[in-house]
DRENTORKOL-3810 file (N, C-alpha, C; in nm, 4 decimals):
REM DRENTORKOL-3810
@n.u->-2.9649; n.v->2.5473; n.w->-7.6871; ca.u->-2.8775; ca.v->2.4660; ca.w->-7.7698; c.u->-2.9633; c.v->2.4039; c.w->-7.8807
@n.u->-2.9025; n.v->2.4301; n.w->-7.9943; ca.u->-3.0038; ca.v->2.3608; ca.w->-8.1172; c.u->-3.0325; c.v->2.2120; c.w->-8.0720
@n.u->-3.0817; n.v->2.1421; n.w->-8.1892; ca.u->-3.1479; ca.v->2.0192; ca.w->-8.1117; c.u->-3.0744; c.v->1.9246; c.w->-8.1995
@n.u->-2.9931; n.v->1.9511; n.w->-8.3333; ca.u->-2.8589; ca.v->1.8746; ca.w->-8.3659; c.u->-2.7919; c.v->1.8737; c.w->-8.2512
@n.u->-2.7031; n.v->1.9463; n.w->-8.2064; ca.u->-2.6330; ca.v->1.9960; ca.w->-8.0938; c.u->-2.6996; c.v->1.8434; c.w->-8.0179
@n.u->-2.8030; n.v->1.8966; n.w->-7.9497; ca.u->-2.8441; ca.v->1.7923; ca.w->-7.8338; c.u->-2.7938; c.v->1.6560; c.w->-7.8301
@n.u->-2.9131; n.v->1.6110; n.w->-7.9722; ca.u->-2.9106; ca.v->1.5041; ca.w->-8.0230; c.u->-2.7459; c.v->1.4345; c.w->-8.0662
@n.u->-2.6173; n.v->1.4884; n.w->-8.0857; ca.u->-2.5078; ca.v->1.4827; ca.w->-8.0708; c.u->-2.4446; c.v->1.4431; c.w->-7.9451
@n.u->-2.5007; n.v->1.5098; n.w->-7.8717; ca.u->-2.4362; ca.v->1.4951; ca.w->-7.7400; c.u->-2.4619; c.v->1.3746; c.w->-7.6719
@n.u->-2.6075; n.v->1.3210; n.w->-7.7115; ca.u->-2.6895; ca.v->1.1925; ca.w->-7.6243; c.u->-2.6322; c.v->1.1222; c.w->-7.6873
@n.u->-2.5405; n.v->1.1099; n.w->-7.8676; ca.u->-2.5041; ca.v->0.9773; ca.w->-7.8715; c.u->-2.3437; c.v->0.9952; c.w->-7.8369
@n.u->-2.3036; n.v->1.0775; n.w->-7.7758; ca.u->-2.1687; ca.v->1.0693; ca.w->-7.7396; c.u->-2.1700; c.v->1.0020; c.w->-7.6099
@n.u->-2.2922; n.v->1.0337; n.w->-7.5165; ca.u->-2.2810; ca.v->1.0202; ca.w->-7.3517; c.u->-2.3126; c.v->0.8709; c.w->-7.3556
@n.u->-2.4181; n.v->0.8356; n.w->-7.4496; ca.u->-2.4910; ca.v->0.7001; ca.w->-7.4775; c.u->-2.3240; c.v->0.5688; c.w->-7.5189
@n.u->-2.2051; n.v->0.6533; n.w->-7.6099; ca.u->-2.1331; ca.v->0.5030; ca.w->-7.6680; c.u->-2.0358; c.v->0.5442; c.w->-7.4749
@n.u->-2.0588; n.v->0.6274; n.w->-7.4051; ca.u->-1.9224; ca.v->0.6723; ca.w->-7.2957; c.u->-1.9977; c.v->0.5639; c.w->-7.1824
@n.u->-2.1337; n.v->0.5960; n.w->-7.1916; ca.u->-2.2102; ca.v->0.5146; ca.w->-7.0640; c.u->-2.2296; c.v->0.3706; c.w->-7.0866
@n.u->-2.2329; n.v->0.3188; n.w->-7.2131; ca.u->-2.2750; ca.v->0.1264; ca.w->-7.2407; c.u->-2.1907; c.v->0.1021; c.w->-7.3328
@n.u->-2.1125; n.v->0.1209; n.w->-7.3716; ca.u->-2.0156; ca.v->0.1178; ca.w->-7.4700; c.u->-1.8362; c.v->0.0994; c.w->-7.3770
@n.u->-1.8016; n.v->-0.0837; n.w->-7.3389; ca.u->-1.7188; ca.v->-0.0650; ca.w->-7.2686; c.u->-1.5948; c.v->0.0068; c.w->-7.2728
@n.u->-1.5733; n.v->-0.0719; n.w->-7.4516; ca.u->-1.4199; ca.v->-0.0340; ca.w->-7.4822; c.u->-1.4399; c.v->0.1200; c.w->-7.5421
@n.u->-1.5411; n.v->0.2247; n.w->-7.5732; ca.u->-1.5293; ca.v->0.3280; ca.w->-7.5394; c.u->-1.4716; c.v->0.4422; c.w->-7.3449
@n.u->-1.5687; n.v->0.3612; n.w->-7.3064; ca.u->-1.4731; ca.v->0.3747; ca.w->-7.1549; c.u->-1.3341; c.v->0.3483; c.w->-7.1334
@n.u->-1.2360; n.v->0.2573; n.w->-7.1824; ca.u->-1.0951; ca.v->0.2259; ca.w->-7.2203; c.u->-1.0754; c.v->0.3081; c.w->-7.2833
@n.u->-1.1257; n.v->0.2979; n.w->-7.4125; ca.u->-1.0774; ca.v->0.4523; ca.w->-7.4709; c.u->-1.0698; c.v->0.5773; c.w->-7.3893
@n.u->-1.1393; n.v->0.6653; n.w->-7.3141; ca.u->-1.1592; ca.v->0.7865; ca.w->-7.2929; c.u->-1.0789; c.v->0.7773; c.w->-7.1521
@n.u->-1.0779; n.v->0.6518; n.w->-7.1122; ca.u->-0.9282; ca.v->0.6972; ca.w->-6.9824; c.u->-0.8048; c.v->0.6689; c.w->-7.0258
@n.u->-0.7852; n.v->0.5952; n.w->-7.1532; ca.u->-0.6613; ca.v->0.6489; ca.w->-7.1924; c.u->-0.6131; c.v->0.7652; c.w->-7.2492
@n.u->-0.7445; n.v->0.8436; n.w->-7.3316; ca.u->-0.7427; ca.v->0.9770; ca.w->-7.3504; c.u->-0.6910; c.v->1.0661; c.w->-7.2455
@n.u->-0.7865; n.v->1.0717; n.w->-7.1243; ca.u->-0.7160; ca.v->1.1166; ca.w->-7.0426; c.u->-0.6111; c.v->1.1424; c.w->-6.9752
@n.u->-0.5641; n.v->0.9900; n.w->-6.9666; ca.u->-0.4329; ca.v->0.9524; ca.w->-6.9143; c.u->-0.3471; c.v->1.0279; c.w->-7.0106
@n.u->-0.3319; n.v->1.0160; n.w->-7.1632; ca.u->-0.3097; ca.v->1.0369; ca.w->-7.2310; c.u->-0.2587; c.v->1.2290; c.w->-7.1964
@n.u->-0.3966; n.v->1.2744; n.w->-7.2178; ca.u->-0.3523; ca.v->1.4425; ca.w->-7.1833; c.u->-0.3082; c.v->1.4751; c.w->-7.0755
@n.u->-0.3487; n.v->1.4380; n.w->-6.9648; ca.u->-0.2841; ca.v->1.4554; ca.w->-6.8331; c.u->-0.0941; c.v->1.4211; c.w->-6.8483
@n.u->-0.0814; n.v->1.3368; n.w->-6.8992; ca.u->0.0879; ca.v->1.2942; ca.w->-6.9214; c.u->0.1321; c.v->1.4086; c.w->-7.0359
@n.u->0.0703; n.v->1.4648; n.w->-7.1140; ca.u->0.0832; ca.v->1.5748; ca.w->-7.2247; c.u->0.1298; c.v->1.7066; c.w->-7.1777
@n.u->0.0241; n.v->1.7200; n.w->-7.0733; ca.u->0.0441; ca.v->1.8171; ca.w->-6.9922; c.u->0.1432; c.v->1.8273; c.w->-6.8875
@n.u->0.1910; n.v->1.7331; n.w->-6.7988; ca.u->0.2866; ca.v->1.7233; ca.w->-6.7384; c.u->0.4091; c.v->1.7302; c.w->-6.8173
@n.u->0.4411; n.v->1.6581; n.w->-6.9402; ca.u->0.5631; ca.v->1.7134; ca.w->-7.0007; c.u->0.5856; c.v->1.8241; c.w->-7.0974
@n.u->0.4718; n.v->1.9020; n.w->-7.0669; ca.u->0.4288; ca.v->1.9956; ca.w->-7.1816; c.u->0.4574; c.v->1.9945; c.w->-7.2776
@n.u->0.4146; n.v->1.9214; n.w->-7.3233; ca.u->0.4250; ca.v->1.8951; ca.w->-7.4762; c.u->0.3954; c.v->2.0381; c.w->-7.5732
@n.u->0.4414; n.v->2.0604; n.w->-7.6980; ca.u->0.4398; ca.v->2.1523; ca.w->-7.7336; c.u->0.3048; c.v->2.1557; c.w->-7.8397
@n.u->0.2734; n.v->2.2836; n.w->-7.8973; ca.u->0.1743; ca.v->2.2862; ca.w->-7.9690; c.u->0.1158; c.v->2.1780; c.w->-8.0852
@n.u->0.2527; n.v->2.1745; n.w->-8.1734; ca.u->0.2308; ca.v->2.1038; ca.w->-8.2599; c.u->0.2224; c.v->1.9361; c.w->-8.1893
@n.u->0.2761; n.v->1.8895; n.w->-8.1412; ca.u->0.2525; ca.v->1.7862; ca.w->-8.0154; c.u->0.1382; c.v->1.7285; c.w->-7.9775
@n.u->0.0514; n.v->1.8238; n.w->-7.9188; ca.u->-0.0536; ca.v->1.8700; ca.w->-7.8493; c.u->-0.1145; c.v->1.8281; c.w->-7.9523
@n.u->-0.1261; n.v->1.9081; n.w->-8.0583; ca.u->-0.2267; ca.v->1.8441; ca.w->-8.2204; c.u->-0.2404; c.v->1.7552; c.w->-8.2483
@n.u->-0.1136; n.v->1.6921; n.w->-8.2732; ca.u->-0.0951; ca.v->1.5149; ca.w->-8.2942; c.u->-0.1818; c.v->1.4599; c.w->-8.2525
@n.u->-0.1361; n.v->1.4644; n.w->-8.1032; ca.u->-0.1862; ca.v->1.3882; ca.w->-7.9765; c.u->-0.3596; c.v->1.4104; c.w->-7.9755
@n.u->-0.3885; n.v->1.5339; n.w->-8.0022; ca.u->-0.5350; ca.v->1.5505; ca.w->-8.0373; c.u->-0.6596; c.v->1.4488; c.w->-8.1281
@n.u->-0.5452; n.v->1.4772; n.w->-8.2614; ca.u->-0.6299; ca.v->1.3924; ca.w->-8.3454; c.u->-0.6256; c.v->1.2739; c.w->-8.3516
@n.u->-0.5069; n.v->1.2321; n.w->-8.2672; ca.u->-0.5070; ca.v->1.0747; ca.w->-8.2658; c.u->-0.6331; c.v->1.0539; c.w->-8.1974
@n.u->-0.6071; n.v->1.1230; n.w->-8.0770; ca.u->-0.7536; ca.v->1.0441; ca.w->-7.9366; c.u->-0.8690; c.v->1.0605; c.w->-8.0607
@n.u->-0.8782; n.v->1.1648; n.w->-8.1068; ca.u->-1.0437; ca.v->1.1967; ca.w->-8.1876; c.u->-1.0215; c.v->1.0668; c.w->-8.2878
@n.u->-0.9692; n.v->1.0318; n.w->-8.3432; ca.u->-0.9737; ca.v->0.8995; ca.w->-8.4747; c.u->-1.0270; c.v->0.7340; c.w->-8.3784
@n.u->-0.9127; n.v->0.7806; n.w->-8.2672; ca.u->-0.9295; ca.v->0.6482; ca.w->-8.1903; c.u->-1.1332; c.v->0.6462; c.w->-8.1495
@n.u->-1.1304; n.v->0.7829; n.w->-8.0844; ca.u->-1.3018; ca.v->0.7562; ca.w->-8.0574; c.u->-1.3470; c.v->0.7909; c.w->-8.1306
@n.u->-1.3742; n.v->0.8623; n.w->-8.2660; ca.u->-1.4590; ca.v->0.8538; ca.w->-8.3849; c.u->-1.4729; c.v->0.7286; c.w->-8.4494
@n.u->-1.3536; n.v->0.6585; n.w->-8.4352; ca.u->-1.3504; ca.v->0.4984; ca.w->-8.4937; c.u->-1.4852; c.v->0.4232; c.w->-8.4053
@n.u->-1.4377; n.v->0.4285; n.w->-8.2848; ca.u->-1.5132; ca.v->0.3550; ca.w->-8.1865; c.u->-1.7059; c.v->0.3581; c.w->-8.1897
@n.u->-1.6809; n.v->0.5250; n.w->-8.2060; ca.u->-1.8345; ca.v->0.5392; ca.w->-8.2173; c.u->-1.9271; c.v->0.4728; c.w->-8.3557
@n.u->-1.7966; n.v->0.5347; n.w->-8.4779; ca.u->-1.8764; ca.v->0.4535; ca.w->-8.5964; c.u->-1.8835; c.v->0.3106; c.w->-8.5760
@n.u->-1.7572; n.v->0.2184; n.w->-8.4938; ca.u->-1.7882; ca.v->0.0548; ca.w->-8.4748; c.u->-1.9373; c.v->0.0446; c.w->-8.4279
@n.u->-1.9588; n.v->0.1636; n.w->-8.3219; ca.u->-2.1217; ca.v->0.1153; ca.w->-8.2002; c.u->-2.1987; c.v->0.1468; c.w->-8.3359
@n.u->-2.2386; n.v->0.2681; n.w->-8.4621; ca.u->-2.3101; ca.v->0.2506; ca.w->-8.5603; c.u->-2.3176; c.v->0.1588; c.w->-8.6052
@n.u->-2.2045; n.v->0.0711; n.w->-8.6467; ca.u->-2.2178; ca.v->-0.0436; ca.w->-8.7443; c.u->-2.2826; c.v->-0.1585; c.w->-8.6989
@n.u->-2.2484; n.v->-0.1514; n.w->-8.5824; ca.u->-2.2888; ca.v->-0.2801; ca.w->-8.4564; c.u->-2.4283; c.v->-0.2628; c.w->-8.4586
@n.u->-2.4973; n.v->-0.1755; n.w->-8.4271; ca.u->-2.6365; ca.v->-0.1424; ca.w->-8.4077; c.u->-2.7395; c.v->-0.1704; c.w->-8.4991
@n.u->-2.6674; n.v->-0.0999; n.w->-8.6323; ca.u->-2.7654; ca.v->-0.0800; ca.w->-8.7870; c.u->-2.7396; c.v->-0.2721; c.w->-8.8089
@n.u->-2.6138; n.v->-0.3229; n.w->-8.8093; ca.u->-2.6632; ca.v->-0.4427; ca.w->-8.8710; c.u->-2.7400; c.v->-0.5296; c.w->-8.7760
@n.u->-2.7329; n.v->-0.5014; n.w->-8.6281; ca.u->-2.8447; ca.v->-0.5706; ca.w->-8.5515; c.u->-2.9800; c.v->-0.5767; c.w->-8.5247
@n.u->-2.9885; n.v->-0.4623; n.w->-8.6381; ca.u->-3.1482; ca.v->-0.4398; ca.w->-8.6849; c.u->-3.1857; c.v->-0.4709; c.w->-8.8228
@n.u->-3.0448; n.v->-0.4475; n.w->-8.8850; ca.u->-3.1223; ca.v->-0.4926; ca.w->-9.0263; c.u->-3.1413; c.v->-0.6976; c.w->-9.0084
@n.u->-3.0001; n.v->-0.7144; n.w->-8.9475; ca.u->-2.9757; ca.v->-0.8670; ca.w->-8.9532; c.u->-2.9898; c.v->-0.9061; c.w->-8.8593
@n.u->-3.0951; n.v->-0.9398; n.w->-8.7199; ca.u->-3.0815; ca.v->-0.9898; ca.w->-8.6020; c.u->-3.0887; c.v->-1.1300; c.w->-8.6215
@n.u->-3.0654; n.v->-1.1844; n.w->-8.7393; ca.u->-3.0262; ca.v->-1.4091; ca.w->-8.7208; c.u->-2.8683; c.v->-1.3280; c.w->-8.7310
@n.u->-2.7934; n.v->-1.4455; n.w->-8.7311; ca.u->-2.6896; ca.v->-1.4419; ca.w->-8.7901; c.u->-2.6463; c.v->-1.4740; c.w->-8.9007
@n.u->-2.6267; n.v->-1.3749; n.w->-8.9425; ca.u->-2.5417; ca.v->-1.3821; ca.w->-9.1358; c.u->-2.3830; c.v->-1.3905; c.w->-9.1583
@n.u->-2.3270; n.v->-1.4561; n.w->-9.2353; ca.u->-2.1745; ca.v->-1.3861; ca.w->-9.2802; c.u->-2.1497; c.v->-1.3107; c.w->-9.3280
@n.u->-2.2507; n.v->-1.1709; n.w->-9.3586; ca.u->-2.2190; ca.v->-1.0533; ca.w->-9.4191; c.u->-2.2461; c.v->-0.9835; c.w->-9.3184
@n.u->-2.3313; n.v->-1.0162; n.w->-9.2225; ca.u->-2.3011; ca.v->-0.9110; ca.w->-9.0754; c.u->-2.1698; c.v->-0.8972; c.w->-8.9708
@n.u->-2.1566; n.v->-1.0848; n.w->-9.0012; ca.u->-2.0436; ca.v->-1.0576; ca.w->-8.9231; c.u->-1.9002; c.v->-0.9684; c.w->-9.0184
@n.u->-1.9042; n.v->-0.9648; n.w->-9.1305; ca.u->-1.7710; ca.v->-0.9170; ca.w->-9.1953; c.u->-1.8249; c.v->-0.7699; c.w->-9.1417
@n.u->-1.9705; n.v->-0.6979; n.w->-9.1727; ca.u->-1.9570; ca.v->-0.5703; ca.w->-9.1357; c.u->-1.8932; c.v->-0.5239; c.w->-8.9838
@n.u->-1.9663; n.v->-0.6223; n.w->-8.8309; ca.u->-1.9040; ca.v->-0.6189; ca.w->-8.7679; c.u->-1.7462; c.v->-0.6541; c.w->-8.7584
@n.u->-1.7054; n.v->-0.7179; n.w->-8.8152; ca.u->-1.5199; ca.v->-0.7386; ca.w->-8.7879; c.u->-1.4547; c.v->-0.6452; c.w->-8.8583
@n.u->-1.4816; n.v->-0.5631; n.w->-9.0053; ca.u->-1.4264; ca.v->-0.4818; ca.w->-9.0447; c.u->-1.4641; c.v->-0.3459; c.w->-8.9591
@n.u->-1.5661; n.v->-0.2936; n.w->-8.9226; ca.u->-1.5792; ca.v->-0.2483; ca.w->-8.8195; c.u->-1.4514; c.v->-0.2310; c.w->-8.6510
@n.u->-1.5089; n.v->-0.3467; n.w->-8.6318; ca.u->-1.4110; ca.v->-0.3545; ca.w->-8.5454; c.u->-1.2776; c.v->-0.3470; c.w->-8.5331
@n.u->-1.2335; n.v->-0.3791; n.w->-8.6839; ca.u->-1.0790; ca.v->-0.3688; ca.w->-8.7676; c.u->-1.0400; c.v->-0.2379; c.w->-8.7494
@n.u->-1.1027; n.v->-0.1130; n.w->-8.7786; ca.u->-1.0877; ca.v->0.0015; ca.w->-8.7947; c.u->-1.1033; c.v->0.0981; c.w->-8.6688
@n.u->-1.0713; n.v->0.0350; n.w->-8.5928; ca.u->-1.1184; ca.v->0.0550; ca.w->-8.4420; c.u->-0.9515; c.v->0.0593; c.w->-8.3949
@n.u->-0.9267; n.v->-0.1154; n.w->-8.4305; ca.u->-0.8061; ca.v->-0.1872; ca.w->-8.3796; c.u->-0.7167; c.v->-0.0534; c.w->-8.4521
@n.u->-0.6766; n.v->-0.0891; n.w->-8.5667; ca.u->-0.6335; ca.v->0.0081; ca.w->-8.6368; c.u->-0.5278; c.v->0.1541; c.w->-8.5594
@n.u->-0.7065; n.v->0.2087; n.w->-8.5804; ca.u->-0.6523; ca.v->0.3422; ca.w->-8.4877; c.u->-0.6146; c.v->0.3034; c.w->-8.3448
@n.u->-0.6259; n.v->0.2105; n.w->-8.2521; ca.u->-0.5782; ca.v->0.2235; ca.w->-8.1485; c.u->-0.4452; c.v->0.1654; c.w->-8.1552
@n.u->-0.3978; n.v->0.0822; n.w->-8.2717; ca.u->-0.2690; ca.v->0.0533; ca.w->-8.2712; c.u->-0.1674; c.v->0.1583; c.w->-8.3040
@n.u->-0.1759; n.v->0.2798; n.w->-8.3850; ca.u->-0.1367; ca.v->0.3807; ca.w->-8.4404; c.u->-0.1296; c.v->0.4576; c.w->-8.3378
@n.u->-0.2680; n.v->0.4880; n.w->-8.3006; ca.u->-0.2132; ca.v->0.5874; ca.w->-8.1260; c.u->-0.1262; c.v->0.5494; c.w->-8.0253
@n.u->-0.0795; n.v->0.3764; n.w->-8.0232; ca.u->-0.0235; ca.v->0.3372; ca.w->-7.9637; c.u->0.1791; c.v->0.4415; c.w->-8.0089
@n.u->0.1414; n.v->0.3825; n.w->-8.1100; ca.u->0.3050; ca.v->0.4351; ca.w->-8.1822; c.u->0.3078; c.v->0.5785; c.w->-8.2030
@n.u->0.1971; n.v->0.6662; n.w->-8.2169; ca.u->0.1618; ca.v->0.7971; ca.w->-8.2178; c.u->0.2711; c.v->0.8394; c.w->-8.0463
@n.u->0.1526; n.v->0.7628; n.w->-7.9216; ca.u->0.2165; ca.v->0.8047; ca.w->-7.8077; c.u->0.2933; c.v->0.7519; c.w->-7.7800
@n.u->0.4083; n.v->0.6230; n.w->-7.8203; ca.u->0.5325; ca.v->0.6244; ca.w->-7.7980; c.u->0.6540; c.v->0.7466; c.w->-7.8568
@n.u->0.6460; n.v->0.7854; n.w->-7.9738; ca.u->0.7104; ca.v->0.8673; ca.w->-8.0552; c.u->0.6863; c.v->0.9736; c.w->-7.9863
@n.u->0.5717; n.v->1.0477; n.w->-7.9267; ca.u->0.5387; ca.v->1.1540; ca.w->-7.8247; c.u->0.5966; c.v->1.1452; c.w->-7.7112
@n.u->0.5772; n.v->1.0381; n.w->-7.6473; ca.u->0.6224; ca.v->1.0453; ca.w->-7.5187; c.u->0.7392; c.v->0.9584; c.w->-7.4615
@n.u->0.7828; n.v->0.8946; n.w->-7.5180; ca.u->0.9136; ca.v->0.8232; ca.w->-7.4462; c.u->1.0542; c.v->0.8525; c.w->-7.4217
@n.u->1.0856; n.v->0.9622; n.w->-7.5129; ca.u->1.1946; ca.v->1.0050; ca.w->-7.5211; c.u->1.1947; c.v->1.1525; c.w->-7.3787
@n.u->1.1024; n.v->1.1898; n.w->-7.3978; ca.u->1.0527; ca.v->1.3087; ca.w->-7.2935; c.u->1.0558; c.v->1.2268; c.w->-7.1536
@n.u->1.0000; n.v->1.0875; n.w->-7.1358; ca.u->0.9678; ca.v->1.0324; ca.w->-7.0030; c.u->1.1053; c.v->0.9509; c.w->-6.9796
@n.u->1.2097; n.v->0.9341; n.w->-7.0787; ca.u->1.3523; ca.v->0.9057; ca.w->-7.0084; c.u->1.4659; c.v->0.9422; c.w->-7.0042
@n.u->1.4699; n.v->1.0735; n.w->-7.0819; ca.u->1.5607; ca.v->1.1597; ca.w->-7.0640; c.u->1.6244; c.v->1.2262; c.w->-6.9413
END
């Protein structure tokens, strides 16, 4: 495996293993496909539902970047670290509020019919 490749992978396992609300994230992912799959959702469905989870944890991972880089550039506390962290964190909220309404519109009508 190339050593991009690698090096990819250690920071995916790295935000899944110390990274809480990445752990929230990835069992609602789950939860998420597992319920996808039980109502078989259809292809185009399936996509949706795809790129939502990927935005929700691509968000998450860039928050753990932002979190990190300004705790090295800025370890006092500044008010321009904290805006990087809260907008950060904004864009996090964001996508998990959207996946929220993403998987109602997906799944509610299927789970009470």
């Amino acid at each position: 495996m190339p050593r991009a490749f690698k090096n990819a992978f250690v920071g995916i396992l790295y935000c899944v293993r110390y990274e809480r609300n990445m752990k929230i994230h990835m069992i609602a992912a789950c939860l998420a496909g597992c319920l996808a799959w039980w109502l078989q959702l259809d292809r185009y469905e399936m996509l949706i539902l795809l790129l939502t989870i990927s935005s929700v944890l691509v968000a998450e991972m860039l928050n753990t970047v932002v979190e990190t880089l300004v705790d090295i550039v800025s370890p006092e506390v500044h008010p321009l670290a904290k805006i990087a962290k809260d907008v950060a964190a904004g864009a996090v909220l964001i996508a998990s509020i959207i996946s929220l309404f993403v998987g109602y519109i997906l799944f509610f009508e299927k789970l009470w019919r």
